[in-house]
DOFIGU-235114 format. One record per residue (C-alpha): x, y, z; chain; residue in one letter. Coordinates in nm, 2 decimals. Example, Ala and Ser with C-alpha at 12.3 -4.5 7.8 and 13.67 -1.06 7.14 Angstrom:
REM residues 2
<r <1.23, -0.45, 0.78>, 'A', 'A'>
<r <1.37, -0.11, 0.71>, 'A', 'S'>
***
This chain:
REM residues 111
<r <0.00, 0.00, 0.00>, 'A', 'X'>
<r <0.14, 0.33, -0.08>, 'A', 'X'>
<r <0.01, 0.64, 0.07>, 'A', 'X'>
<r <0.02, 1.00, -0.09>, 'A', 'X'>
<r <0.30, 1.21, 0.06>, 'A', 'X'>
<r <0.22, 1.49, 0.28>, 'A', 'X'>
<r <-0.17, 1.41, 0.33>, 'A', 'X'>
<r <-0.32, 1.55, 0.62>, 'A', 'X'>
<r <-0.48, 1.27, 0.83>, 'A', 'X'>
<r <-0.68, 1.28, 1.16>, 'A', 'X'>
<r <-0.50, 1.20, 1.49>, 'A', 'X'>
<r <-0.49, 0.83, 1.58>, 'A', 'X'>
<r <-0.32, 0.68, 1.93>, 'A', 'X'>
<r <-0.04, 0.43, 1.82>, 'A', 'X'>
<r <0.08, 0.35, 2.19>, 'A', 'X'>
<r <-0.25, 0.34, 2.49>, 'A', 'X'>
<r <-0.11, 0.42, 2.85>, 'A', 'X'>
<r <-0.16, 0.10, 3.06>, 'A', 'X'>
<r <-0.27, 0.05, 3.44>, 'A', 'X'>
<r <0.00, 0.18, 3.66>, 'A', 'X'>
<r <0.04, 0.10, 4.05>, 'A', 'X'>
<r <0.38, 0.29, 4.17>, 'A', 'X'>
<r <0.45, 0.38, 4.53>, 'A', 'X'>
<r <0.43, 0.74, 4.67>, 'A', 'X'>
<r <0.63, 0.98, 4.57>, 'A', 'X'>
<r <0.82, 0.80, 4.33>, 'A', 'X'>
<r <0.82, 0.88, 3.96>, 'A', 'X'>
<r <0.58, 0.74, 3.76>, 'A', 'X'>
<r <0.50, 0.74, 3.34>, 'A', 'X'>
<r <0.20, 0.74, 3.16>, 'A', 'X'>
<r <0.27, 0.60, 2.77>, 'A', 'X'>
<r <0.08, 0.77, 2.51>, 'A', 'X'>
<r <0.14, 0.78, 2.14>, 'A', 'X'>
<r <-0.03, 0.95, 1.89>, 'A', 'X'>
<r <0.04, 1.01, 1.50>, 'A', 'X'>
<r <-0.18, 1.25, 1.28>, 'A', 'X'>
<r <-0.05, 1.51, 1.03>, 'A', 'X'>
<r <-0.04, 1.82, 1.14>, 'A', 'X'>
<r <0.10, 1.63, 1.47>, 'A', 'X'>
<r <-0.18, 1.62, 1.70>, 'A', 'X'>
<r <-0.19, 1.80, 1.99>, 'A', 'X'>
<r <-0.20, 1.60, 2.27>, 'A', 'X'>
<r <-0.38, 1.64, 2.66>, 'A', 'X'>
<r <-0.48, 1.44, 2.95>, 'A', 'X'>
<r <-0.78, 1.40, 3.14>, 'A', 'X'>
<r <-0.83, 1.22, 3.50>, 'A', 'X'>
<r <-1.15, 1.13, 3.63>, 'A', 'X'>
<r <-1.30, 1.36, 3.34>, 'A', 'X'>
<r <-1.11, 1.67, 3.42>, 'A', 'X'>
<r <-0.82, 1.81, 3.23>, 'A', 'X'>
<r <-0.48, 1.70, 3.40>, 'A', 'X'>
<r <-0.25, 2.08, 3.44>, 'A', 'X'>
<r <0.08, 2.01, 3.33>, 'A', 'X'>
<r <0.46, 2.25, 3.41>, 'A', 'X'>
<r <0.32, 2.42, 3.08>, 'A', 'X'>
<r <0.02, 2.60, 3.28>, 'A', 'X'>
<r <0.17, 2.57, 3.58>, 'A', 'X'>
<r <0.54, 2.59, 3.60>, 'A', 'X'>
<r <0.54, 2.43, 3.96>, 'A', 'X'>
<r <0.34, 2.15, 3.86>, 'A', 'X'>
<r <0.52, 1.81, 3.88>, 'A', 'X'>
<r <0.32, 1.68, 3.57>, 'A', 'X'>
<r <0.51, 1.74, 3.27>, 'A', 'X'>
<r <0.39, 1.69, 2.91>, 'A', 'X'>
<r <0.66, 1.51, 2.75>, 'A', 'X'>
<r <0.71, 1.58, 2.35>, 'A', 'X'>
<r <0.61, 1.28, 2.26>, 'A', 'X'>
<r <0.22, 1.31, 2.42>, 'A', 'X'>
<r <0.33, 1.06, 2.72>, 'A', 'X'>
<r <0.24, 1.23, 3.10>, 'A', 'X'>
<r <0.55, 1.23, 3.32>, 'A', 'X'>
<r <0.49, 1.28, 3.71>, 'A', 'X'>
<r <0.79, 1.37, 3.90>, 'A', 'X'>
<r <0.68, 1.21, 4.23>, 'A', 'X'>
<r <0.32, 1.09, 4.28>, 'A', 'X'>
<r <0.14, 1.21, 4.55>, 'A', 'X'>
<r <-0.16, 1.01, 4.76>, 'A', 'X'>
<r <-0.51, 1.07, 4.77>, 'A', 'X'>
<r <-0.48, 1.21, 5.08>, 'A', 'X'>
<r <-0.27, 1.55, 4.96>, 'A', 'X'>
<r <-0.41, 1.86, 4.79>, 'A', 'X'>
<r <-0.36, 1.72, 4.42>, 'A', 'X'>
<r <-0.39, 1.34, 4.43>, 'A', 'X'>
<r <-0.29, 1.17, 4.12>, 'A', 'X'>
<r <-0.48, 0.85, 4.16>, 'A', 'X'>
<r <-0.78, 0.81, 3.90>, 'A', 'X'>
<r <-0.88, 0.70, 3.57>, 'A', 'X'>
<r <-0.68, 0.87, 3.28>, 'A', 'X'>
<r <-0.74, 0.88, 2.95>, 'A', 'X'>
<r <-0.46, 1.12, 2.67>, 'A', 'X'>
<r <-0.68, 1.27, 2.38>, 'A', 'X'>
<r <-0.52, 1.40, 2.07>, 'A', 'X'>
<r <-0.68, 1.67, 1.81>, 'A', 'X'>
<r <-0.57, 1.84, 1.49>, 'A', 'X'>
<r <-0.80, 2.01, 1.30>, 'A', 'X'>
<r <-0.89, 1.69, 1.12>, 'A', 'X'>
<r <-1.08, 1.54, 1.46>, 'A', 'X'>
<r <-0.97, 1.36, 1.77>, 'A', 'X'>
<r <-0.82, 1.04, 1.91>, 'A', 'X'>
<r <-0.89, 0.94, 2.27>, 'A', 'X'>
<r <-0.70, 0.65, 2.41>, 'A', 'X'>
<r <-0.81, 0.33, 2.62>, 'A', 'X'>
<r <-0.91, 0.42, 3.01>, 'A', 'X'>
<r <-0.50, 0.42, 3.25>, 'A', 'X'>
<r <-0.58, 0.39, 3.64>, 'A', 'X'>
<r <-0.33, 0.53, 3.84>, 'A', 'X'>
<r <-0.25, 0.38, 4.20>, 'A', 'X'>
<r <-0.05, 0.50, 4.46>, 'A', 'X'>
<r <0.05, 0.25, 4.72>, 'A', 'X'>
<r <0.14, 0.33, 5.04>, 'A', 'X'>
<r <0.09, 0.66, 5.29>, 'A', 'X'>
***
């Protein structure tokens, strides 16, 4: 099959995050992959809300990593201010449509 050079094409995820269970406070990554042309942009959601990364918040320790992938620093419990246990899903749009992957819990073991 060859495919026309240089054909716009609507995001699609090539690489779902998977169920994590890491211990607090270590680091922890959540895999996501997604191909489109122009390169979709890419954000997360937990429980249904949109996840902040270091690029609205520069003290956040979520970062976005080029790729689309969600990379936390040090996970924090439920019990803190900004848990990061929950559901997550990583959605990517261009102006072609949108790509939403499979459901990634996150557990944090441990207090």
């Amino acid at each position: 099959g060859s495919h026309p050079q240089l054909e716009d094409t609507p995001p699609r995820i090539v690489q779902h995050p998977t169920d994590l269970l890491v211990s607090k406070g270590d680091p922890a990554t959540l895999i996501c992959r997604a191909e489109g042309r122009p390169a979709p942009a890419v954000e997360w959601y937990r429980d249904g809300e949109r996840v902040e990364t270091d690029r609205e918040d520069p003290r956040s320790h979520r970062t976005l990593l080029p790729g689309g992938s969600l990379f936390f620093l040090r996970t924090l419990p439920a019990r803190r201010g900004k848990p990061d246990e929950g559901v997550y899903v990583c959605v990517a749009r261009n102006y072609l449509g949108e790509a939403t992957s499979r459901n990634a819990s996150l557990a944090v073991a441990g207090e």
